[in-house]
PALUM-380121 format. One record per residue (C-alpha): x, y, z. Coordinates in pm, 1 decimal, always signed. Each point is the difference from the previous one (the first is absolute). Layout:
<recs>
px=X, py=Y, pz=Z
...
</recs>
This chain:
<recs>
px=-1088.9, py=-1934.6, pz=-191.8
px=+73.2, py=-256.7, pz=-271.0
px=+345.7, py=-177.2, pz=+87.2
px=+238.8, py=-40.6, pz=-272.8
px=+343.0, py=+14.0, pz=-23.1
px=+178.3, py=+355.1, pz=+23.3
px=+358.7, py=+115.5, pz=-10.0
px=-64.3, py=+284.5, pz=+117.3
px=-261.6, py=+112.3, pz=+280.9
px=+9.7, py=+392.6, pz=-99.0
px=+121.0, py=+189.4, pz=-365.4
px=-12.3, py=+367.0, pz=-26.6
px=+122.8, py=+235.3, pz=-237.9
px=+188.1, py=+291.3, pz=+106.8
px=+229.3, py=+273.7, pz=-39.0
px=+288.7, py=-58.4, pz=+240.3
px=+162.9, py=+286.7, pz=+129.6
px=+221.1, py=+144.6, pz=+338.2
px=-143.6, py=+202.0, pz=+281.2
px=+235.1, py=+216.4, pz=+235.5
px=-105.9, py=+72.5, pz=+348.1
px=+156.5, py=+220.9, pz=+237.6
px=+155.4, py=-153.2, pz=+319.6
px=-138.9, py=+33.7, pz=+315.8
px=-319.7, py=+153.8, pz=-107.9
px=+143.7, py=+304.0, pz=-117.6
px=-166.6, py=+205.4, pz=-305.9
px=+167.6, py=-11.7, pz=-316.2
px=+57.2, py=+343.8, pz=-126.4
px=+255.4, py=-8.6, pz=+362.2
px=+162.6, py=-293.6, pz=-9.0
px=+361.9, py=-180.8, pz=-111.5
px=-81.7, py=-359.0, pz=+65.4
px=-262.5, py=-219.9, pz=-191.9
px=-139.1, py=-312.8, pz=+22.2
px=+15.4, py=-194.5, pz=-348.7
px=-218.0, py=-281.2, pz=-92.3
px=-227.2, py=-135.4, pz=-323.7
px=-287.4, py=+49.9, pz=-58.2
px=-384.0, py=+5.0, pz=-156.2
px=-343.2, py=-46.7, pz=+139.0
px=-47.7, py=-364.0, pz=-137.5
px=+343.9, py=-172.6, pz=+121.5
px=-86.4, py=+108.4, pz=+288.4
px=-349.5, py=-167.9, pz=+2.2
px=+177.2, py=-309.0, pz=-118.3
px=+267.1, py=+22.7, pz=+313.4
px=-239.9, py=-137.3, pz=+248.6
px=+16.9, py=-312.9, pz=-185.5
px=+312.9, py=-6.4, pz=-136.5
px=+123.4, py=+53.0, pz=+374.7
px=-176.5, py=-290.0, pz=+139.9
px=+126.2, py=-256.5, pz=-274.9
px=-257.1, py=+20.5, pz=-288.2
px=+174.0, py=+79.4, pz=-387.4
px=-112.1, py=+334.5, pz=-129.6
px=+117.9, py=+167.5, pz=-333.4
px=-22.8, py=+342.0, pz=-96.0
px=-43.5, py=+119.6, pz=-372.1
px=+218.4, py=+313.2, pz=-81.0
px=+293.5, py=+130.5, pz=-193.6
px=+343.3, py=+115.1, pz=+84.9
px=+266.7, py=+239.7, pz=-106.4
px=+267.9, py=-209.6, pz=-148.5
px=+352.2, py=+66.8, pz=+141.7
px=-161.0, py=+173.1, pz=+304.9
px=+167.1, py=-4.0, pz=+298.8
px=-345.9, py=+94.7, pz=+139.9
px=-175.5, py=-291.3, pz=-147.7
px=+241.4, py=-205.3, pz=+106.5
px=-85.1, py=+122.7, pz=+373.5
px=-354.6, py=-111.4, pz=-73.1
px=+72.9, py=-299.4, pz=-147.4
px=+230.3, py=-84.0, pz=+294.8
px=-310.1, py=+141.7, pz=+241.3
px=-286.9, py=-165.1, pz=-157.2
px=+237.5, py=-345.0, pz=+48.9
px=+84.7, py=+51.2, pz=+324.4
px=-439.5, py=+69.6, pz=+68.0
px=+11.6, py=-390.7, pz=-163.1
px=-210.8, py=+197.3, pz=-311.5
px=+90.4, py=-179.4, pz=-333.7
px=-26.4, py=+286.6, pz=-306.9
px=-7.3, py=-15.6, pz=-313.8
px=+46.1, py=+319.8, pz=-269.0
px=+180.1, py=+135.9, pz=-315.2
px=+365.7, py=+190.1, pz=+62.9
px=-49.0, py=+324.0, pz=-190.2
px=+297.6, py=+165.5, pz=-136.2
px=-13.3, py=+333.4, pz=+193.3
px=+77.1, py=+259.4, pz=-275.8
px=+258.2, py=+191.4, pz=+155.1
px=-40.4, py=+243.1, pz=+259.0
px=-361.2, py=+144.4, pz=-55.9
px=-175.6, py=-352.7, pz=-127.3
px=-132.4, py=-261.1, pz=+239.3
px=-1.1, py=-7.4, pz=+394.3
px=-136.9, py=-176.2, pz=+285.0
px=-193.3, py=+267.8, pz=+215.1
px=+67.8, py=+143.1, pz=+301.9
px=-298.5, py=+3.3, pz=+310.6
px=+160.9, py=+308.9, pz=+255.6
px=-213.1, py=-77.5, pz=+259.9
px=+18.2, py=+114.8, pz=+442.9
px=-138.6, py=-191.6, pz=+290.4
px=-163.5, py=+312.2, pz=+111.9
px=+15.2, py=+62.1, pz=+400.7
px=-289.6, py=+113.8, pz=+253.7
px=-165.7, py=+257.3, pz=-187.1
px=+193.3, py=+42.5, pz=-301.8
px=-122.2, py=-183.9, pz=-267.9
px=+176.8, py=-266.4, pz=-213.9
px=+78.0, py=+140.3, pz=-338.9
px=+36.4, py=-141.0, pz=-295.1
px=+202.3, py=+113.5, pz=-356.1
px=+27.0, py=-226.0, pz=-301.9
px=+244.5, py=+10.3, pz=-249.8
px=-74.6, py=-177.5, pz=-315.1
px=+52.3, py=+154.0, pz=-300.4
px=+154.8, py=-238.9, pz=-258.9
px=-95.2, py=-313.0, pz=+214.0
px=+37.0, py=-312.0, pz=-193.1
px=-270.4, py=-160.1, pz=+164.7
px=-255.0, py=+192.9, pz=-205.0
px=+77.2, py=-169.1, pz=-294.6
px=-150.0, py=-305.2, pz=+137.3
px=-181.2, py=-256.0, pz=-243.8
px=-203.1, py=-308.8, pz=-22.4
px=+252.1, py=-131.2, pz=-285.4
px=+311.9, py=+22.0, pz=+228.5
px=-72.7, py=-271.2, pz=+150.7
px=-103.3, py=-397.2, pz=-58.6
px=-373.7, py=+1.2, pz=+113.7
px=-120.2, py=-350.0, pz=-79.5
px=+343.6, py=-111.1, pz=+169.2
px=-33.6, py=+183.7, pz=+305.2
px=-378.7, py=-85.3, pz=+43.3
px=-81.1, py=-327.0, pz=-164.8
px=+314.4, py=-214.0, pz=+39.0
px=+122.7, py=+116.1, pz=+301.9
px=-292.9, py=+169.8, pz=+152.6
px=-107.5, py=+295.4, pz=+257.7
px=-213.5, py=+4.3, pz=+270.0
px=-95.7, py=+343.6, pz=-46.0
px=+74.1, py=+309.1, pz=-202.9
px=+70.5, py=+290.5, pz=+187.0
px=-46.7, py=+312.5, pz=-142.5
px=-13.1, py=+363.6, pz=+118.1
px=-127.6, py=+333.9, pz=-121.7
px=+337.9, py=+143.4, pz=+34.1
px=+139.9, py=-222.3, pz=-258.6
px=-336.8, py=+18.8, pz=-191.8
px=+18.9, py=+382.7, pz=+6.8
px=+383.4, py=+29.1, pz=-110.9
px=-32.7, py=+48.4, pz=-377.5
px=-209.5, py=-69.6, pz=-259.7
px=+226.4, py=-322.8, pz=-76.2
px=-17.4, py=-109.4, pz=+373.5
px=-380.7, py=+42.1, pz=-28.4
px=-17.3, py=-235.4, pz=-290.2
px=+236.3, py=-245.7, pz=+124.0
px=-190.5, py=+4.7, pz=+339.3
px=-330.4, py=-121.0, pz=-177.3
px=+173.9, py=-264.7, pz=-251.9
px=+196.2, py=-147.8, pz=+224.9
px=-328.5, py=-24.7, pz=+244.6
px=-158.2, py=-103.9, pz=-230.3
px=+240.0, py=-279.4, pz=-102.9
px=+4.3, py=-113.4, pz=+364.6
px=-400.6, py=-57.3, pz=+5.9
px=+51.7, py=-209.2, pz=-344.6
px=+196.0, py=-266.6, pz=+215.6
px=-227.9, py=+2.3, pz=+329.7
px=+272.0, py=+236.5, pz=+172.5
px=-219.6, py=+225.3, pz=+275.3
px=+15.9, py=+414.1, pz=-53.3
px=+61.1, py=+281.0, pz=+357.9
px=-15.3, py=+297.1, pz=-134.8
px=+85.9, py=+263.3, pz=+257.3
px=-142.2, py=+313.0, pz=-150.3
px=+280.0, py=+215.7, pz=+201.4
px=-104.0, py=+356.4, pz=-171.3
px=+277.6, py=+260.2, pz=-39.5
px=-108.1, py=+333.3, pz=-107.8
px=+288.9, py=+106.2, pz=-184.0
px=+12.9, py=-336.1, pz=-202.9
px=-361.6, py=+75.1, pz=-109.6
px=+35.8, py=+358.2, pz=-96.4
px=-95.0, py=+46.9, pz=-388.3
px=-139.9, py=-342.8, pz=-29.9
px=-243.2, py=-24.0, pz=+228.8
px=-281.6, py=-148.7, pz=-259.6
px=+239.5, py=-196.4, pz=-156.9
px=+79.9, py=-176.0, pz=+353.9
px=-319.0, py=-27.8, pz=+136.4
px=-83.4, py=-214.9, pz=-284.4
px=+308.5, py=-206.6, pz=+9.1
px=-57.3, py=-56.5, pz=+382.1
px=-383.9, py=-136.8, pz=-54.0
px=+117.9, py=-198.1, pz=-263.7
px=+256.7, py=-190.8, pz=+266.9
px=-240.7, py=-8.6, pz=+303.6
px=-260.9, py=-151.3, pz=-240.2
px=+227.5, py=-289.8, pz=-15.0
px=+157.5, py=+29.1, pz=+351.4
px=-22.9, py=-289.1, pz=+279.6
px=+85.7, py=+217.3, pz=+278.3
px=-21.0, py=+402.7, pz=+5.9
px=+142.8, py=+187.4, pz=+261.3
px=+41.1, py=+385.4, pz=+119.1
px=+58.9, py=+210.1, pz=+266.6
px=-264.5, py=+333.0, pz=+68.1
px=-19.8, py=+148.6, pz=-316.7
px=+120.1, py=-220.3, pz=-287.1
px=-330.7, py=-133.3, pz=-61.9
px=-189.5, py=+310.7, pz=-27.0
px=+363.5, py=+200.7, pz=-216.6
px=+57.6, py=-348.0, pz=-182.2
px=-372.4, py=-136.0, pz=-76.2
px=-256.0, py=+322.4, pz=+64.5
px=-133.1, py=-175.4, pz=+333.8
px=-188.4, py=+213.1, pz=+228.5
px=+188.0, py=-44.4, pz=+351.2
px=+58.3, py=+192.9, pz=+322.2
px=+266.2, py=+261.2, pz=+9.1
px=+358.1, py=-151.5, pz=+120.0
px=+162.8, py=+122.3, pz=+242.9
px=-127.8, py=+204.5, pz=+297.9
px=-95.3, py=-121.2, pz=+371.1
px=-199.5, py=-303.4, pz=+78.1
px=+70.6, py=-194.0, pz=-309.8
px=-141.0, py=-292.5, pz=+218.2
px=-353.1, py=+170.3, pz=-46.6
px=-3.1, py=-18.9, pz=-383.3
px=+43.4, py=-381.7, pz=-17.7
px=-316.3, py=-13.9, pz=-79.1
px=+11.9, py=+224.6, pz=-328.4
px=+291.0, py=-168.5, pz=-128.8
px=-187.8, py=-326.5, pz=+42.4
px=-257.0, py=+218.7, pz=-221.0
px=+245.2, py=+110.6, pz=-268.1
px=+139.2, py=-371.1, pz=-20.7
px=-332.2, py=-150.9, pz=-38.8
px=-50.8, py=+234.0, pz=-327.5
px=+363.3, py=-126.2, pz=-78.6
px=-167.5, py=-367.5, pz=+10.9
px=-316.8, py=+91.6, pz=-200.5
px=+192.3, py=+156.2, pz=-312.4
px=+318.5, py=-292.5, pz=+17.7
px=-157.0, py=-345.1, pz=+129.2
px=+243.6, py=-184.8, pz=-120.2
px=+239.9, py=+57.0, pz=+277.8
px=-28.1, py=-230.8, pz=+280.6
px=+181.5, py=+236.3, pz=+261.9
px=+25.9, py=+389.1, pz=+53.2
px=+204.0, py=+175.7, pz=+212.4
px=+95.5, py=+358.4, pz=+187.3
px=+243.6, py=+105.4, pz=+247.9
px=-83.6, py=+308.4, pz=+238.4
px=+241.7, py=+218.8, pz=+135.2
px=-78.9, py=+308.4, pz=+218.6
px=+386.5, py=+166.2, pz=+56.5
px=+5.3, py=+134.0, pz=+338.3
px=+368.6, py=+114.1, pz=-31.7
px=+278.1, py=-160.6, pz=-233.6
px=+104.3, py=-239.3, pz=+299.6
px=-424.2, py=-93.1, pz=+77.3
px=-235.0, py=-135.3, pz=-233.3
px=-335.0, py=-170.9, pz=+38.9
px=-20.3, py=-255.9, pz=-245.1
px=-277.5, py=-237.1, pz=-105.9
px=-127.3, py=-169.7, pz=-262.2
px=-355.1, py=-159.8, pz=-223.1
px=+29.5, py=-297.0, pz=-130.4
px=-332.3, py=-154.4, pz=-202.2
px=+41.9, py=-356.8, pz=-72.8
px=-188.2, py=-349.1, pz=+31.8
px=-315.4, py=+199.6, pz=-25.0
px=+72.2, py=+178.2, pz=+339.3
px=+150.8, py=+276.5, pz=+137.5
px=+322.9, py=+8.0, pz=+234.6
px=+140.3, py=+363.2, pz=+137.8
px=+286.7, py=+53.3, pz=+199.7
px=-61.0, py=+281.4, pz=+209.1
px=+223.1, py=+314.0, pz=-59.3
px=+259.1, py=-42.6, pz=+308.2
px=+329.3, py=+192.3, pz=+102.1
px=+324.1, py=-151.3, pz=-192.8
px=+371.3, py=+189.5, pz=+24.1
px=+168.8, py=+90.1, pz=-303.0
px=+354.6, py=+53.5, pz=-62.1
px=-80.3, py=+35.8, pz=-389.7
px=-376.8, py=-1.1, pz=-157.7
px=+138.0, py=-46.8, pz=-342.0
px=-113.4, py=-352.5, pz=-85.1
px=-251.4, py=-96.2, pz=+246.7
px=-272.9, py=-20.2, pz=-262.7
px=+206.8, py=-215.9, pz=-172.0
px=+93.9, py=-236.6, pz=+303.7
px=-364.3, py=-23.5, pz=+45.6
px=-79.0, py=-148.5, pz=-370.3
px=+284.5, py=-254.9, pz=+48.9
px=-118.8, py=-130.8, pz=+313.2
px=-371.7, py=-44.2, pz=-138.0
px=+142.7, py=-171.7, pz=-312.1
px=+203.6, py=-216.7, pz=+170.2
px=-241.1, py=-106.8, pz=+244.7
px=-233.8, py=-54.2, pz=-270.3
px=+219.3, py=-269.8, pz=-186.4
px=+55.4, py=-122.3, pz=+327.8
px=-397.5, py=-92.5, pz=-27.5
px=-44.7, py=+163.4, pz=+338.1
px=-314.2, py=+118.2, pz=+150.9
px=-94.6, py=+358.0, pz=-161.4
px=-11.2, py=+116.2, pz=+366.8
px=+373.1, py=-56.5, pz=-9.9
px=+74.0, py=+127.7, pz=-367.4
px=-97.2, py=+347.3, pz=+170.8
px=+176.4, py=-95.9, pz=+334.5
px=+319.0, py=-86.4, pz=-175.9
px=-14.3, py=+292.5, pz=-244.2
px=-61.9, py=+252.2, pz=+289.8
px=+296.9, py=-140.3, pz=+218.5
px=+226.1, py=-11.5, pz=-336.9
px=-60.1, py=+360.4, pz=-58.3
px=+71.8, py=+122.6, pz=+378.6
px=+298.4, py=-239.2, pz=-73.3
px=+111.8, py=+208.8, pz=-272.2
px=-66.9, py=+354.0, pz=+167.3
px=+266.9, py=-156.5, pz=+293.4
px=+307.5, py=+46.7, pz=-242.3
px=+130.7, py=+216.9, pz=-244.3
px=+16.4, py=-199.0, pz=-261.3
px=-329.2, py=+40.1, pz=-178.2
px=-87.2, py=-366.0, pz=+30.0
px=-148.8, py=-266.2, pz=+193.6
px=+291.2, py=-262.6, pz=+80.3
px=-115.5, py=-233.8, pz=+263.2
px=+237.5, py=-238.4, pz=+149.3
px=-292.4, py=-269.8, pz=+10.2
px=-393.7, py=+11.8, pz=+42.0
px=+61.0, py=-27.8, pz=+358.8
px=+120.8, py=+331.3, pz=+22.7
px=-326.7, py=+177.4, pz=-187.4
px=-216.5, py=-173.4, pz=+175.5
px=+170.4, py=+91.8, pz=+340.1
px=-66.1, py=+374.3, pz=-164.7
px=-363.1, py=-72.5, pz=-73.8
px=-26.5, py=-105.6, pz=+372.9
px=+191.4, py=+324.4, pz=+144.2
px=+263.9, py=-275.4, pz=+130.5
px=+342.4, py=+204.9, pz=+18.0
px=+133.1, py=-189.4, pz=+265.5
px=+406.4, py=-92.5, pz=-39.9
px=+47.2, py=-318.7, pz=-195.7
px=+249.9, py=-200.8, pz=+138.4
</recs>
């Protein structure tokens, strides 16, 4: 990786917005108590590096005079996450919000579920021009550009910004993840229209990542089916699937999948593909606990980005992504936060002995 001088080791933009979780794993629809915290897929890809002492900035826009954006303001501070984005006047009571993720741990058999409230979220509104590009990326500069296909599947206007302001980033040398992340109900109506826009950024991407399916929903890949027993046993058609990923975007130089095979909200097996260096490295699909699955996908892409401007190994890019994502499923907030690297690696090596 060419060394220059960078401000910042991660940018993403985003949409911020506050998730509620029930207490004590309870469901939603019969609970009193909730769990409040801010949120969005790509801050919390950045928090992995943020927590261990490397300046990230997220891209979004608030709701001015909001005592909700204040809470992620005060939030995204406290994750040492620098921000920058336009105050919108709200426009009385039916304008402009920050959106609300309702979202259970799930228990045993009884699944996680998952409502989102978003209507009038000011996130959507998202553009290229909000924000000082050639600032951000040639005088103070960014390691890499983070971007996911939740933000890229928002709005039309997210879409756009998504590709300009990638685009802006490769102009000044700045590396491109794109995490393809699908969401059904984001790509309802437009599915054309995205599939276009999302080969347009992995043609310029550095690093691609998925999980089981977003290759195949996102790009039209041929892969196995997710879920289902013995995940372990289709390693080998994911390897498959990835090397038609390589053939039709060469330009990457690393591309990534997590595995997850959900045995019961508190078990999953979890793995992961990395291709990189012109070899392959797989973890194999093992048993992690989870207190809250929300966010382990994106624990995993912090902890291969970081390791990666670390200039690790790419054995370890996937080591320390894997860990970061167990690391993330281990709390309720939907985050990696690792006290230092000490602590992932001790969960890449199963080492929960008491640290005294």
């Amino acid at each position: 990786m060419e060394k220059r001088k960078v401000k910042y080791a991660i940018a993403s933009p985003t949409s911020m917005g506050l998730r509620i979780t029930p207490q004590d794993r309870m469901a939603v629809h019969n609970s009193n108590l909730f769990y409040l915290q801010a949120t969005s897929a790509e801050s919390n890809v950045l928090n992995v590096a943020s927590s261990l002492g490397r300046e990230c900035l997220v891209l979004t826009k608030f709701v001015e005079g909001s005592p909700m954006a204040a809470f992620i303001k005060s939030q995204l501070r406290a994750r040492n996450i620098r921000f920058e984005g336009l105050d919108v006047p709200q426009g009385g009571p039916w304008g402009y919000r920050h959106q609300f993720n309702i979202a259970d741990s799930g228990f045993g058999l009884r699944a996680p579920r998952v409502w989102n409230d978003r209507a009038g979220e000011v996130g959507r509104t998202l553009s290229a021009s909000d924000f000082d590009l050639d600032r951000i990326f040639g005088e103070e500069g960014v390691g890499i550009l983070h971007l996911s296909g939740l933000i890229a599947a928002m709005s039309r206007e997210t879409t756009k910004a998504c590709i300009e302001i990638a685009k802006a980033a490769k102009r000044y040398g700045t590396l491109v993840s794109f995490d393809l992340n699908y969401r059904a109900t984001f790509w309802k109506g437009r599915e054309e229209e995205l599939a276009e826009a999302f080969h347009e950024i992995a043609s310029i991407a550095d690093i691609l990542i998925g999980n089981e399916e977003d290759f195949q929903l996102c790009l039209g890949f041929q892969g196995p089916e997710a879920g289902g027993r013995e995940l372990g046993s289709k390693i080998d058609r994911f390897k498959v699937m990835i090397e038609q990923v390589r053939n039709k975007y060469p330009q990457a130089i690393a591309y990534a999948t997590t595995l997850r095979q959900v045995i019961s909200a508190n078990e999953h097996l979890w793995g992961a593909i990395l291709w990189a260096e012109g070899k392959w490295y797989v973890e194999e699909p093992r048993p992690i606990q989870v207190l809250d699955r929300i966010g382990g996908g994106d624990g995993f892409s912090g902890g291969l980005l970081y390791a990666f401007l670390n200039e690790w190994p790419a054995e370890q890019w996937l080591q320390f992504g894997w860990a970061c994502g167990a690391l993330a499923a281990s709390s309720l907030n939907d985050y990696a936060e690792p006290v230092d690297e000490k602590q992932v690696w001790d969960i890449y090596k199963g080492n929960a002995r008491v640290q005294r």
